[in-house]
C-alpha positions in Angstrom: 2.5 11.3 -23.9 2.5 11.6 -27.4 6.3 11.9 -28.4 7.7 9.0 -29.7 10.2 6.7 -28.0 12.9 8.3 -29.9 12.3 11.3 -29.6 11.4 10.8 -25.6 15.2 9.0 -25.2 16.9 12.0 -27.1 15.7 14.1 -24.3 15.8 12.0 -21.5 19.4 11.0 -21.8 20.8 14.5 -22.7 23.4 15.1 -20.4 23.0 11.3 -18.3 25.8 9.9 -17.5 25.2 6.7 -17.3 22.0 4.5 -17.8 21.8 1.4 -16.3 20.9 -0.7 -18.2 20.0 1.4 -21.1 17.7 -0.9 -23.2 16.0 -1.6 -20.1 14.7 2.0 -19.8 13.8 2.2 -23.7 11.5 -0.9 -22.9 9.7 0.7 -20.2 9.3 4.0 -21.8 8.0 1.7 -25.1 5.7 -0.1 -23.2 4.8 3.2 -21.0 3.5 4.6 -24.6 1.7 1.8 -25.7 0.0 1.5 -22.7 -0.3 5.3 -21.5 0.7 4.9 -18.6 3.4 7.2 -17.0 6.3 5.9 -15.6 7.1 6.7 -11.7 10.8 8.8 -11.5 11.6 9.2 -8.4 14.6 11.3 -6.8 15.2 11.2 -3.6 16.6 15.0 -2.1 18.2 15.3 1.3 17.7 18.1 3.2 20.4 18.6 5.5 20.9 22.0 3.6 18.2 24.1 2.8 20.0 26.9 0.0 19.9 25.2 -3.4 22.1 26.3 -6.6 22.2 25.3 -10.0 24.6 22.1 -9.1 21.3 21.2 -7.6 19.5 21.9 -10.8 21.8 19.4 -13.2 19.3 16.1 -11.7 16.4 18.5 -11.1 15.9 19.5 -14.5 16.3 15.8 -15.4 13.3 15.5 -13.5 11.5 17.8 -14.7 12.1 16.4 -18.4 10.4 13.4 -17.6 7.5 16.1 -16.5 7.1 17.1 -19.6 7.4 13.9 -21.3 3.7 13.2 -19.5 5.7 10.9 -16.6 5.1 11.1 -12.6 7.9 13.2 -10.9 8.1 11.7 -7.2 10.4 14.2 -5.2 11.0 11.8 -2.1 11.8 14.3 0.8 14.4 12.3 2.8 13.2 13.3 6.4 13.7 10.1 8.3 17.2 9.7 6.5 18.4 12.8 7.8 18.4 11.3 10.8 21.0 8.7 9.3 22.7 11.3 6.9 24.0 10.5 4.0 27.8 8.7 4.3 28.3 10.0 0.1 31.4 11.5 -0.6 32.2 12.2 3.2 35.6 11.0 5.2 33.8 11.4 8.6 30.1 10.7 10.2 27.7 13.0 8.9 25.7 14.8 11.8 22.5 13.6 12.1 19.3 15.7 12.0 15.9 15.7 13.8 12.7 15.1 11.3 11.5 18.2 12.6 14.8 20.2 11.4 15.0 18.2 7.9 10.9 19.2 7.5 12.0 23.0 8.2 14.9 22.6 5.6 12.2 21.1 3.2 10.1 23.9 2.9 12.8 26.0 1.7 14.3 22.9 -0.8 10.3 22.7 -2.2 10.0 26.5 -2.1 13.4 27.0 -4.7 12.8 23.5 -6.6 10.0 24.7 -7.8 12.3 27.3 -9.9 12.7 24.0 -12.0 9.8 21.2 -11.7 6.2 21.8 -12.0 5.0 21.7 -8.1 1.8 21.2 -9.9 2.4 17.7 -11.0 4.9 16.3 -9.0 4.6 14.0 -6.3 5.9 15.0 -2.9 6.3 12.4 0.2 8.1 12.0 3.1 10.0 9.0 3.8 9.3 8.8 7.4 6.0 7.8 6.2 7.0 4.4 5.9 10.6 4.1 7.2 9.3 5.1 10.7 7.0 2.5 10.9 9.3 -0.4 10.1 9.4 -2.7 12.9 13.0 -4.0 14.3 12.5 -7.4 12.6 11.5 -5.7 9.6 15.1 -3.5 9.6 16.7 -7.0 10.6 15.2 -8.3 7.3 15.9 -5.4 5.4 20.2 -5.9 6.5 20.3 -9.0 5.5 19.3 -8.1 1.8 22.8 -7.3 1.4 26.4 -8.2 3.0 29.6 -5.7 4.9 31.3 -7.0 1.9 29.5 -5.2 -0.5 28.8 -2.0 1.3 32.0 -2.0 1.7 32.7 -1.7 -2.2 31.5 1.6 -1.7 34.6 3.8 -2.4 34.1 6.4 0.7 33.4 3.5 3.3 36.4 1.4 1.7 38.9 4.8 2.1 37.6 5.1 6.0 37.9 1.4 6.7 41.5 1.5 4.6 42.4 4.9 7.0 41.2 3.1 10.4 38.1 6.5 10.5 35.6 4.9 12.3 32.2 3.9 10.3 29.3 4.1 12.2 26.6 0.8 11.8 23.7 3.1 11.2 25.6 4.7 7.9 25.3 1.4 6.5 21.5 1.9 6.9 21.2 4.9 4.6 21.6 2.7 1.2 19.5 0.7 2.5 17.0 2.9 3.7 16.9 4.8 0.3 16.4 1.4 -1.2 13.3 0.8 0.5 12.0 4.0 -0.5 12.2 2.5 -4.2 10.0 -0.8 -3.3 7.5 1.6 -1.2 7.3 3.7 -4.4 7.2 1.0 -7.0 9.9 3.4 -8.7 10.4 2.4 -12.5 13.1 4.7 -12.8 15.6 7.3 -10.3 17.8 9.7 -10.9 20.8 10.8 -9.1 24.0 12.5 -9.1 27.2 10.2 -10.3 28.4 10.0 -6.1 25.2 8.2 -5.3 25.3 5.6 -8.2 25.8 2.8 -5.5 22.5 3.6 -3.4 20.8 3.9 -6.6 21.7 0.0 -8.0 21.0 -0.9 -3.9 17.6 0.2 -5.0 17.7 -1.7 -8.1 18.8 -4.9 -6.4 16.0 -4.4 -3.3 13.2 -4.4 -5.5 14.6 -7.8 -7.3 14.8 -9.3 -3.9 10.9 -8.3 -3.2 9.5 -9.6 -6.6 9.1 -6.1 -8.1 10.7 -5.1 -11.7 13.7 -3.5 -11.3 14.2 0.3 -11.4 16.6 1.7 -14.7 19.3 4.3 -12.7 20.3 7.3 -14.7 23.2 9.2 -13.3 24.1 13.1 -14.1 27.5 14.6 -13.9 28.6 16.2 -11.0 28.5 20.6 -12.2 31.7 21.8 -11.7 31.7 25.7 -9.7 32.6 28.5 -11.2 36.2 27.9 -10.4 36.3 24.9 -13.0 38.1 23.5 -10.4 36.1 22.0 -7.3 32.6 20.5 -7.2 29.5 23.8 -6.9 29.4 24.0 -3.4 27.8 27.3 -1.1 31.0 26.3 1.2 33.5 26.4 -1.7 32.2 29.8 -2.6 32.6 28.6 -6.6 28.2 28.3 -6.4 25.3 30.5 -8.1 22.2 30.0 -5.7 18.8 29.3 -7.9 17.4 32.6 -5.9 20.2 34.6 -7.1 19.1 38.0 -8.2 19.6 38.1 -12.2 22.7 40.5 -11.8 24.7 37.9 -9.8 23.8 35.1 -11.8 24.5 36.5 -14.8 28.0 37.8 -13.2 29.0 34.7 -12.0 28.9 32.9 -15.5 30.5 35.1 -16.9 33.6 34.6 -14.7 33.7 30.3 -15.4 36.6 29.3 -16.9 36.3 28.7 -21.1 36.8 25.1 -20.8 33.6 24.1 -18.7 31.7 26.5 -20.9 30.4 23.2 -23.4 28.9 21.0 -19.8 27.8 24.3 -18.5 25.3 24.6 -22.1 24.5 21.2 -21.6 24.0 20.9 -17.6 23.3 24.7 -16.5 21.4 25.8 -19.4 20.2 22.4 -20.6 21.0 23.2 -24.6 20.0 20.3 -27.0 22.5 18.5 -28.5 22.2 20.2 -31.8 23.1 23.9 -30.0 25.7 22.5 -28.5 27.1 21.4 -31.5 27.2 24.5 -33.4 28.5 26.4 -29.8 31.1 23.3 -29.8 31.8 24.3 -33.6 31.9 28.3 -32.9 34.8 27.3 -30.5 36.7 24.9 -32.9 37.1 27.0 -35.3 37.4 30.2 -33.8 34.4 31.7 -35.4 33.4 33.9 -31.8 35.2 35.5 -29.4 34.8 33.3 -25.8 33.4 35.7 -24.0 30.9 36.1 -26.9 29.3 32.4 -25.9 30.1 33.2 -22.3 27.7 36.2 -22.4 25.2 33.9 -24.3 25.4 31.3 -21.7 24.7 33.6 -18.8 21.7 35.0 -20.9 20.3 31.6 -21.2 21.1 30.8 -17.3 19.1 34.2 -16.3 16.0 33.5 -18.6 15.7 30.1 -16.6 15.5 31.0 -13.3 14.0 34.9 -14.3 13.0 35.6 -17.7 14.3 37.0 -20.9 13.9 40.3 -19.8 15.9 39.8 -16.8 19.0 38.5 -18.4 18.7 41.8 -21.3 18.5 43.4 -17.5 21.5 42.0 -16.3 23.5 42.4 -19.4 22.8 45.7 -19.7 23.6 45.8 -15.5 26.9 44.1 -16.2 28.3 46.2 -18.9 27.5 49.4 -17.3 29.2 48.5 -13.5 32.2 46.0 -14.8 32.5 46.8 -17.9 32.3 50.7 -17.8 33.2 51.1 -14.2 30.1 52.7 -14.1 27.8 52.7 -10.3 24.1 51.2 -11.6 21.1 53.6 -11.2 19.0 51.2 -8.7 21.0 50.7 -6.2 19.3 50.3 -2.3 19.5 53.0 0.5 21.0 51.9 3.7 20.2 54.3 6.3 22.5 54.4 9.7 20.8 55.0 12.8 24.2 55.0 14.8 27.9 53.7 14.4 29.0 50.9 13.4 31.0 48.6 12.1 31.4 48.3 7.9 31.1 44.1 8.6 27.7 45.0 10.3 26.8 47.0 7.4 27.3 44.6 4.5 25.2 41.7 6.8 22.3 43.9 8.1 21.9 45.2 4.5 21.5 41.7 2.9 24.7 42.8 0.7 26.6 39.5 2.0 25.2 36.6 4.1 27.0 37.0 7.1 29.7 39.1 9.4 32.2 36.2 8.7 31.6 36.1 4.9 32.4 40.4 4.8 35.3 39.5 6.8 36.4 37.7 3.9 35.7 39.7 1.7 37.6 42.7 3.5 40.7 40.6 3.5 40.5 39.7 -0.2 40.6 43.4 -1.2 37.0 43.2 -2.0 35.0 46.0 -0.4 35.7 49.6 -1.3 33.9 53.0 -0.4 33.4 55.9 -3.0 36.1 53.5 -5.0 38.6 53.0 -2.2 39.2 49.7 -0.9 39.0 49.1 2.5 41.5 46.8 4.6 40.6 46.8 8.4 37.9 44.5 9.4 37.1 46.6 12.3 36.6 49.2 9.7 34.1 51.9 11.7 31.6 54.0 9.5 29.8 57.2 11.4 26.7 58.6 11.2 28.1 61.7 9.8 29.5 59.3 6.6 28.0 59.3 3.1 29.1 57.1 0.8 29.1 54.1 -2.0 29.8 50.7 -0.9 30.7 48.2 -3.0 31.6 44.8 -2.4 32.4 42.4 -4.9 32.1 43.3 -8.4 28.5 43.7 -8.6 27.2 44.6 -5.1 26.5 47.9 -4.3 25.0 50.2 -1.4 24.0 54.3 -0.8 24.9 54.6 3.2 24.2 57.3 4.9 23.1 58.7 8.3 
């Protein structure tokens, strides 16, 4: 821990949000210096969904800046909330999952996280650990820590109660629940996106109630998809997963929109502020082409999650299939054993995730063989067929029998 507390709050609030309260969190990472000792930053992760993309990343690689300032990462695995599921952002009760199913979800969250933090160094616990052994009086106390009036501040519970959609008793638990993690975890500090900034200061105000010193929140922005339009979402289809191949990440960033490129440096490529201002002055005064800094952002996404080499790779990859029209040299063998149906094809081969998702793709004039696009979803291919498949812009297949 040997960077000073300058130097440590340049980095840490890159990108935040919000800090709350902001002198607050220079005192504890002054008096975290002075007396070596690291400060516990916790973030709680909820895994209802088990495929992560770089959205995810934006409060993960906040985590893992406190990392490397010498601090202890706790990555609280939110098994036992599952089972509540977190009311955030939703107009309707969020289905509820077993621990078992939320500890299946968490290998796969750990596996891809570690794309970002060092696994090495950070903590991991499970909630359950405590909040399965709370007692009934115990939960009684822990409700009466705060009052229906003020969970009802929270703006998706007030739009539910304002449109009569019921609100379940137990959703009021979750901000609760995740408070308590705080006190078990004597957090000094957590991190979250800006849609859980009220279970973060319920945290705050737990560990007041209990006697402990207060946790600083810091909030990060919410990474807008590739769209520029909605929230990065896997069910919006605007998302680059953090196990994307190089190719598709790199194609995907390429295809933003040039006025998120400046929060994508900052959030999706975590720039300091001094790149960004020279990328904010390039696009002032007109000094590069767009889709100059575009390119240069997707380079810097790739190394991240692969390595330089990778993005060079993809670059390369990119300006040879979209850009020349060209068909890449590595492309995978697909070998029919009997007929079938093209939206079979594209799933068994790993080309798209699912049937349903080639569907789609079929209907948006996406998928083409040897160059012609194909419109019937019930689209046969024979055993006696040879042929390029492409779906998408950068997807391609050799089929054959």
């Amino acid at each position: 821990m040997n960077r000073s507390l300058d130097e440590q709050f340049e980095l840490i609030s890159r990108g935040a949000e919000e800090i709350i309260p902001e002198q607050e969190l220079r005192d504890k990472i002054e008096n975290s210096i002075k007396n070596d000792k690291p400060l516990i930053v916790k973030l709680g992760c909820d895994p209802s969904r088990p495929d992560l993309h770089i959205g995810h990343s934006v409060v993960l690689r906040k985590l893992r800046h406190f990392q490397d300032l010498g601090h202890q990462a706790v990555l609280v695995i939110g098994d036992f909330t599952a089972m509540i599921g977190d009311p955030t952002g939703r107009n309707k009760t969020r289905p509820q999952l077993t621990i078992e199913d939320a500890r299946d979800n968490a290998k796969t969250y750990l596996d891809q996280a570690g794309a970002v933090l060092n696994m090495d160094t950070v903590r991991v616990v499970y909630n359950s650990k405590w909040l399965n052994e709370m007692s009934f009086s115990e939960v009684i106390k822990l409700s009466s820590s705060t009052t229906v009036a003020r969970m009802l501040e929270r703006d998706d519970f007030n739009k539910r109660y304002d449109s009569e959609v019921p609100i379940s008793l137990h959703e009021f638990l979750y901000p609760l629940a995740q408070a308590q993690d705080s006190v078990e975890l004597v957090s000094d500090v957590e991190l979250g996106g800006t849609d859980q900034k009220f279970n973060l200061l319920m945290g705050r105000n737990l560990q007041k109630i209990v006697g402990q010193k207060p946790q600083c929140i810091l909030t990060m922005p919410i990474l807008e998809g590739t769209d520029g339009i909605e929230k990065m979402s896997k069910s919006y289809g605007n998302d680059i997963g953090i196990s994307d191949s190089a190719n598709d990440m790199y194609g995907k960033t390429l295809s933003i929109p040039d006025n998120i490129m400046l929060s994508w440096f900052t959030l999706a490529a975590d720039v300091d502020k001094n790149y960004l201002d020279e990328v904010s002055q390039k696009l002032e005064d007109g000094s590069i082409n767009p889709m100059g800094l575009k390119r240069e952002l997707a380079r810097k996404i790739v190394t991240l999650y692969h390595d330089e080499n990778k993005a060079i790779e993809a670059e390369n990859h990119f300006n040879k299939v979209t850009v020349s029209k060209g068909v890449p040299d590595d492309i995978d063998d697909y070998q029919l054993k009997e007929d079938d149906l093209l939206v079979n094809i594209i799933a068994d081969s790993g080309l798209l995730n699912s049937k349903s998702e080639a569907r789609r793709m079929i209907k948006q004039s996406a998928v083409k063989i040897d160059g012609e696009t194909v419109t019937d979803i019930h689209h046969k291919v024979k055993t006696s067929d040879s042929f390029i498949l492409k779906v998408g812009k950068r997807k391609f297949l050799k089929v054959s029998g």
